[in-house]
N, CA, C and O of each residue as an XYZ file, in Angstrom:
492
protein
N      32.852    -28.129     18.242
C      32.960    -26.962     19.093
C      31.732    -26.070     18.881
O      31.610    -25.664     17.725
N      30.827    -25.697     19.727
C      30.067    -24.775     19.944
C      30.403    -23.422     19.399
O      31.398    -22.858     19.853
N      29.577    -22.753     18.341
C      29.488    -21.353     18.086
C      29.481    -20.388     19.413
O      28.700    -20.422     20.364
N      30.539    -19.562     19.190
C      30.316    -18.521     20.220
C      28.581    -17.545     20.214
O      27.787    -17.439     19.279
N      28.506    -17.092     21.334
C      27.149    -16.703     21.564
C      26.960    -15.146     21.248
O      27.548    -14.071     21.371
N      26.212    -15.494     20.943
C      25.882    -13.513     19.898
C      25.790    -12.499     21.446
O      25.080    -12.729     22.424
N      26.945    -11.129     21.203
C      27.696    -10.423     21.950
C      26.012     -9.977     22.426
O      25.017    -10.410     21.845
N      25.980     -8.975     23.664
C      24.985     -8.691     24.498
C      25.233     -7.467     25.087
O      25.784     -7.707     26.161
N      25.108     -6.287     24.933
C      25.631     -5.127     25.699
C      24.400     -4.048     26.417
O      23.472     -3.472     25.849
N      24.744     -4.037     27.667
C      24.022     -3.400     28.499
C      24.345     -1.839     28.377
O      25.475     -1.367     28.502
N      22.914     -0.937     28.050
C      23.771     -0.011     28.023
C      23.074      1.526     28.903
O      21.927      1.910     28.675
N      23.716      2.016     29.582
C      23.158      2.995     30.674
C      23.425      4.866     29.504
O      23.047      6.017     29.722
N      24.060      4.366     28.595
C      24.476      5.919     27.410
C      24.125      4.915     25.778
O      24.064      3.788     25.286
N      24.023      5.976     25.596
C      24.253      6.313     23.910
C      25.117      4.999     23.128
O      26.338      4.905     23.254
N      24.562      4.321     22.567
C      25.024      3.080     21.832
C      26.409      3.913     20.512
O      26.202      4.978     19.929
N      27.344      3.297     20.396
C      28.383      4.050     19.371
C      27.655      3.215     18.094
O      27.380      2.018     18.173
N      27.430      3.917     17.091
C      26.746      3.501     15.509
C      27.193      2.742     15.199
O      26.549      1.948     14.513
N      28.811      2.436     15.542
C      29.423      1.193     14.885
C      28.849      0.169     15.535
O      28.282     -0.670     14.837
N      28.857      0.011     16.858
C      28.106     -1.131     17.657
C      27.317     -1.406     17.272
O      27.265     -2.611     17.023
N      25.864     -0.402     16.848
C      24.804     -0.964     16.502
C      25.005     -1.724     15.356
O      24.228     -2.635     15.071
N      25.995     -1.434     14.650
C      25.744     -1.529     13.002
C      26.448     -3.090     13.682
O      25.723     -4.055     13.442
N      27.593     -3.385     14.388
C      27.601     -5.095     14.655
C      27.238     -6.032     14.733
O      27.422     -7.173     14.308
N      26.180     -5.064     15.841
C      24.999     -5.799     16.774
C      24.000     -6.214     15.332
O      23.589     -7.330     15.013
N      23.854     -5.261     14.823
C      22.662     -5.451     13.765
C      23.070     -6.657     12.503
O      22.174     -7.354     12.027
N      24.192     -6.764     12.150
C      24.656     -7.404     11.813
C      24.036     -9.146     11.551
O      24.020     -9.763     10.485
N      23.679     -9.504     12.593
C      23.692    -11.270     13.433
C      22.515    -11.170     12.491
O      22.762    -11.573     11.355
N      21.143    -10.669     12.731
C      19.596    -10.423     11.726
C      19.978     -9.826      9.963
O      19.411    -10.142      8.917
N      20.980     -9.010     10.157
C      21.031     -8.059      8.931
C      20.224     -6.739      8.552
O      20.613     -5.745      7.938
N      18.740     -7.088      9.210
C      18.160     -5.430      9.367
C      17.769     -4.837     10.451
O      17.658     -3.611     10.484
N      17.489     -5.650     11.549
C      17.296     -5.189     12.965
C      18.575     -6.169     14.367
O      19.500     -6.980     14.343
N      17.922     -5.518     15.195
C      18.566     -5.600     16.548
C      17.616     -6.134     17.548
O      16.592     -5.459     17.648
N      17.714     -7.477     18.538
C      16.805     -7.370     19.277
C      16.916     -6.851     20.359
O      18.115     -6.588     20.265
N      16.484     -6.277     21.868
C      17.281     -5.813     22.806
C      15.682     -5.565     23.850
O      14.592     -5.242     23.377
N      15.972     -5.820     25.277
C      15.151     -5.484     26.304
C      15.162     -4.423     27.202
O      16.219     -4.026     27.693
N      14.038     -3.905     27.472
C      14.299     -2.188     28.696
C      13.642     -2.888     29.320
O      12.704     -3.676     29.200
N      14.911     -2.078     30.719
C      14.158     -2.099     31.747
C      13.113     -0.536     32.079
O      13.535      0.614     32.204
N      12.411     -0.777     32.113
C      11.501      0.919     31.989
C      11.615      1.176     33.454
O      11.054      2.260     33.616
N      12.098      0.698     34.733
C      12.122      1.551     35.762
C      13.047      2.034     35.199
O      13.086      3.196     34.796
N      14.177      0.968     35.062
C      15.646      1.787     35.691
C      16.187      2.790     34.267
O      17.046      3.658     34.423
N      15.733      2.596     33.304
C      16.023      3.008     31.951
C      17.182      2.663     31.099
O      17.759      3.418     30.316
N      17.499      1.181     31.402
C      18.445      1.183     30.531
C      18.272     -0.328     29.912
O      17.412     -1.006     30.474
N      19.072     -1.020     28.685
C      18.824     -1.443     27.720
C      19.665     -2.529     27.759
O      20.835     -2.284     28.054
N      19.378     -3.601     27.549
C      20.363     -4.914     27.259
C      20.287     -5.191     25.739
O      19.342     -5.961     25.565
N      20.933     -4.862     24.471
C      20.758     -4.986     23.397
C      21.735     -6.023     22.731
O      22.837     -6.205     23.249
N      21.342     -6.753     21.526
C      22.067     -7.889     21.212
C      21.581     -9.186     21.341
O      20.583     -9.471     22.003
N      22.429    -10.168     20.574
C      21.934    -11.445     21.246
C      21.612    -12.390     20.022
O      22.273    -12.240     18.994
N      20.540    -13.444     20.086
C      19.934    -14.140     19.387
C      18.573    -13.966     19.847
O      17.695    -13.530     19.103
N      18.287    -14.433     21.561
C      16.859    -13.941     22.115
C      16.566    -13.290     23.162
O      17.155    -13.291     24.243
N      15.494    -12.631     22.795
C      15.315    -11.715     23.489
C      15.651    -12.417     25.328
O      16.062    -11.869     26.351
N      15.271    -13.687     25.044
C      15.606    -13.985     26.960
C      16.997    -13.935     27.083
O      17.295    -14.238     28.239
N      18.024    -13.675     26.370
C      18.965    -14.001     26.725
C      19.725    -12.276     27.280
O      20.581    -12.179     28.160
N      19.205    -11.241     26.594
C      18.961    -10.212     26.933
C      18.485     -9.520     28.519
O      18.893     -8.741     29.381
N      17.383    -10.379     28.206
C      16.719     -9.903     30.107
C      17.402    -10.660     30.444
O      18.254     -9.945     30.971
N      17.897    -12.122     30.629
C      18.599    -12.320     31.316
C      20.289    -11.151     32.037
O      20.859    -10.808     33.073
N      20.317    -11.071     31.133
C      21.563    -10.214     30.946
C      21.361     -8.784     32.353
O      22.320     -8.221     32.880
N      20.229     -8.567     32.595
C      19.278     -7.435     33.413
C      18.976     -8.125     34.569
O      19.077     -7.552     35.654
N      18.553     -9.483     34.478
C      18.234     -9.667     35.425
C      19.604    -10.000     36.543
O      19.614     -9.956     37.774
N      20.360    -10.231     35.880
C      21.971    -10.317     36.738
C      22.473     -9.184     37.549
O      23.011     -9.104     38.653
N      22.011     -8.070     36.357
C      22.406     -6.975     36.721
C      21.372     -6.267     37.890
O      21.661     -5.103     38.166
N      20.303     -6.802     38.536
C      19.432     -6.585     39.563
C      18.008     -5.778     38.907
O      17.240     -5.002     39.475
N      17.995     -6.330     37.388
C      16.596     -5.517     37.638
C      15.534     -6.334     37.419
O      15.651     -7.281     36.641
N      14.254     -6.055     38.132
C      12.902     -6.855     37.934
C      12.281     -7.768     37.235
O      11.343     -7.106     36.792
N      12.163     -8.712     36.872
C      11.318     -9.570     35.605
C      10.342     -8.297     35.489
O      10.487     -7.533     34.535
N       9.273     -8.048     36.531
C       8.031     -7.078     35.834
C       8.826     -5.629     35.038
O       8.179     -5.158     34.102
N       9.797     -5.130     35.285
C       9.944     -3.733     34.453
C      10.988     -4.422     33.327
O      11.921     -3.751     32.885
N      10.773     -5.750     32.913
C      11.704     -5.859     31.351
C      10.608     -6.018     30.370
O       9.605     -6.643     30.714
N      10.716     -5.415     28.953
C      10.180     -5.909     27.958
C      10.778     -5.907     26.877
O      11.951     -5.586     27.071
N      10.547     -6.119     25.743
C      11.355     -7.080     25.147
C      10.379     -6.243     23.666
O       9.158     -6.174     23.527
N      11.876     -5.524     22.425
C      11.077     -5.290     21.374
C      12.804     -5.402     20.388
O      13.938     -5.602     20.823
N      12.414     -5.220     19.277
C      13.263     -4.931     18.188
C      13.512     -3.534     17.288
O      12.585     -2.862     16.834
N      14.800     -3.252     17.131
C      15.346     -1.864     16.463
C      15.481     -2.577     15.030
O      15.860     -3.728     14.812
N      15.148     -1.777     14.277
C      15.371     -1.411     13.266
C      16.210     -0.069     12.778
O      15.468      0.910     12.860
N      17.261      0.205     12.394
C      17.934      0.960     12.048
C      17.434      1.474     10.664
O      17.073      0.442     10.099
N      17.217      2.533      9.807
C      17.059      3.450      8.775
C      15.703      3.038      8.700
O      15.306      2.678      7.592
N      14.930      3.017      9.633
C      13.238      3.179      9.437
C      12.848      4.318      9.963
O      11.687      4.589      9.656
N      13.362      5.081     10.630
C      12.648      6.399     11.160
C      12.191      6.029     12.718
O      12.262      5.045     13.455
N      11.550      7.743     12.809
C      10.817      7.421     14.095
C      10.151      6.822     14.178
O      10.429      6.095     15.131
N       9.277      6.559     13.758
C       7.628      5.697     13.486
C       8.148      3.991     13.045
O       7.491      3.154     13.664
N       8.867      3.586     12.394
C       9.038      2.630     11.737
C      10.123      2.033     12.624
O      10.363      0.863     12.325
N      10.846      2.518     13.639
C      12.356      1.648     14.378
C      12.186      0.664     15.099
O      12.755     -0.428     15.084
N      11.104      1.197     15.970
C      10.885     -0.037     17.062
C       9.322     -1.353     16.930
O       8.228     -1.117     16.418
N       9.622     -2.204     17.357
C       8.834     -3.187     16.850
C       8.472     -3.602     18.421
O       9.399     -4.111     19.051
N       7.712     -3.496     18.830
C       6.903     -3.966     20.537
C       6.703     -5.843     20.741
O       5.812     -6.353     21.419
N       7.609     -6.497     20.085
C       7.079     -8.043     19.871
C       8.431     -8.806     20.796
O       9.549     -8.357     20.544
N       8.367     -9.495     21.435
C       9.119    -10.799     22.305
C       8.087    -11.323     22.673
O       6.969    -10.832     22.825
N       8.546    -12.595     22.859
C       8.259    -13.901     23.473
C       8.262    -13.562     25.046
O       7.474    -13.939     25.913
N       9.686    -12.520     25.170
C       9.073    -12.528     26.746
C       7.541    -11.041     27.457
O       7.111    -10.691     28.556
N       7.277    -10.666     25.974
C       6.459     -9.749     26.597
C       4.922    -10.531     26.793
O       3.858     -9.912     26.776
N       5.031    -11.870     26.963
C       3.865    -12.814     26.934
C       3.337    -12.867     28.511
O       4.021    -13.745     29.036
N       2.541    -12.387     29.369
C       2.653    -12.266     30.368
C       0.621    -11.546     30.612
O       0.269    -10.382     30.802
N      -0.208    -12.743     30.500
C      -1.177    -12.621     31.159
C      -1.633    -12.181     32.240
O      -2.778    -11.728     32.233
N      -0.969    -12.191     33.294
C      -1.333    -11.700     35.039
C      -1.226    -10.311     34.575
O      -2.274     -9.670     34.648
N      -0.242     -9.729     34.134
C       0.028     -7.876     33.603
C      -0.534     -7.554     32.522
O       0.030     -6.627     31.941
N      -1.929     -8.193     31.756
C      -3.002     -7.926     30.867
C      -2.118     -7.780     29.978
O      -2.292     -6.851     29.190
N      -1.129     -8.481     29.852
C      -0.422     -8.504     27.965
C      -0.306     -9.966     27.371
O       0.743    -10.541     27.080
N      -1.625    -10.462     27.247
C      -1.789    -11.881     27.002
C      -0.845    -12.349     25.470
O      -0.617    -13.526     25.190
N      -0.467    -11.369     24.756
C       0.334    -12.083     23.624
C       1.709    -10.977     23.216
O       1.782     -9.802     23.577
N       2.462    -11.529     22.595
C       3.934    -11.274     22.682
C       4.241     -9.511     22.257
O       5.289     -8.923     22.525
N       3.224     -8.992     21.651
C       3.343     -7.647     21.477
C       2.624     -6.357     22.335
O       1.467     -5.961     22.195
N       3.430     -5.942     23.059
C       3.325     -4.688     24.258
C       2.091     -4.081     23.445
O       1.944     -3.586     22.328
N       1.194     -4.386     24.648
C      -0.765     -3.228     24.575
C      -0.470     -2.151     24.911
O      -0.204     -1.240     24.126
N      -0.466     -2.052     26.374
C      -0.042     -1.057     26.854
C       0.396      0.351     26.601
O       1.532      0.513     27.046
N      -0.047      1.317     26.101
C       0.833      2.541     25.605
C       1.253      3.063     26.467
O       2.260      3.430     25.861
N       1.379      3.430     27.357
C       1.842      3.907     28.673
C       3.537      3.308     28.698
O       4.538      3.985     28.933
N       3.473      1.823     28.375
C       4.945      1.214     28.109
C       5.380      1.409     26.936
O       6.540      1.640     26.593
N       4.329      1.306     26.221
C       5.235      1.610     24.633
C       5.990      2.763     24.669
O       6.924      2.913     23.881
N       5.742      3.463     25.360
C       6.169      5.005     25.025
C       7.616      5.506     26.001
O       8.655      6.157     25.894
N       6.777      4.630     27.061
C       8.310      4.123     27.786
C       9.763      3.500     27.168
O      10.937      3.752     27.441
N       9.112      2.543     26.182
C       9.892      2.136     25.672
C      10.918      2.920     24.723
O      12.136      3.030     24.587
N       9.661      3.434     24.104
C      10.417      4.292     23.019
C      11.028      5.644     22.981
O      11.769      6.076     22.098
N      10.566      6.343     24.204
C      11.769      7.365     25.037
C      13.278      6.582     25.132
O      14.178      7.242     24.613
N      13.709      5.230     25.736
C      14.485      4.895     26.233
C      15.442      4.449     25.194
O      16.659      4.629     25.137
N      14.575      3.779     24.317
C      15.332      3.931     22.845
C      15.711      4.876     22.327
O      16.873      4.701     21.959
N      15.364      5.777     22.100
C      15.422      7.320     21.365
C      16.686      7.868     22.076
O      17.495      8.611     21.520
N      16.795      7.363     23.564
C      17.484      8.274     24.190
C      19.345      7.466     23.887
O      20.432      8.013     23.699
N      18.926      5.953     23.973
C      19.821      5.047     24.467
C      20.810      4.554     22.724
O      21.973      4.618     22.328
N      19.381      4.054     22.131
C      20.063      3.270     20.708
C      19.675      4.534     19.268
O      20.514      4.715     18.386
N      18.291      5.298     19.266
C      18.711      6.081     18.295
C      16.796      6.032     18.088
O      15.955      5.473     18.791
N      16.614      7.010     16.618
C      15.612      7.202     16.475
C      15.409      6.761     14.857
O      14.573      7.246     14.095
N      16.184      5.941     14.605
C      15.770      4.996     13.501
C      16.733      5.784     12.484
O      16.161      6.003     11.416
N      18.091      6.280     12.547
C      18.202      6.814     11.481
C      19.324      5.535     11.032
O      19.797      4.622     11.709
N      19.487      5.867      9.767
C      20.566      4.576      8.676
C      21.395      4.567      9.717
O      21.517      5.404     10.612
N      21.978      3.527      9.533
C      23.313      3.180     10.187
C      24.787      3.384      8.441
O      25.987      3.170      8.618
């Protein structure tokens, strides 16, 4: 019998701490999870990050506005988010390797986090 598939939650508010602390769970110190930076909201969870955007892309949003990074919980502001997926690999949009160039998105990113999953404090 097939292992059930690591839970996936889309989220348009404020993640509950216990969730994260679930979610975080599967790794033990981080979370992986994808924004969509139009629409601002977050598919967090999983095993990979594609399984995440997938999760977005069901829900109607863009391949170009997903990217793909990792939370870290009790690292702080500076230390929470990690800019690295496999799906942020995307040459035609000048991000030839898996970690977001771009600051313009990073920052996108990390508003949406701040707002959505947290700003790195302990779980």
């Amino acid at each position: 019998m097939a292992p059930e598939p690591a839970e996936i939650l889309v989220l348009g508010r404020r993640i509950e701490r216990v969730e994260l602390a679930r979610l975080a769970r599967l790794f033990g110190d981080m979370v992986k999870y994808v924004v969509d930076v139009e629409r601002g909201v977050i598919a967090i969870g999983g095993e990979l990050h594609a399984d995440a955007e997938q999760a977005l892309l069901d829900r109607g949003s863009r391949p170009a506005d997903l990217w793909g990074a990792n939370y870290y919980p009790g690292q702080g502001r500076e230390g929470c988010v990690e800019f690295t997926s496999p799906i942020n690999i995307r040459p035609a949009r000048g991000n030839p390797g898996m970690e977001i160039g771009d600051p313009a998105i990073r920052e996108r990113i990390r508003a949406i986090t701040f707002a959505l999953v947290g700003e790195g404090e302990a779980l």
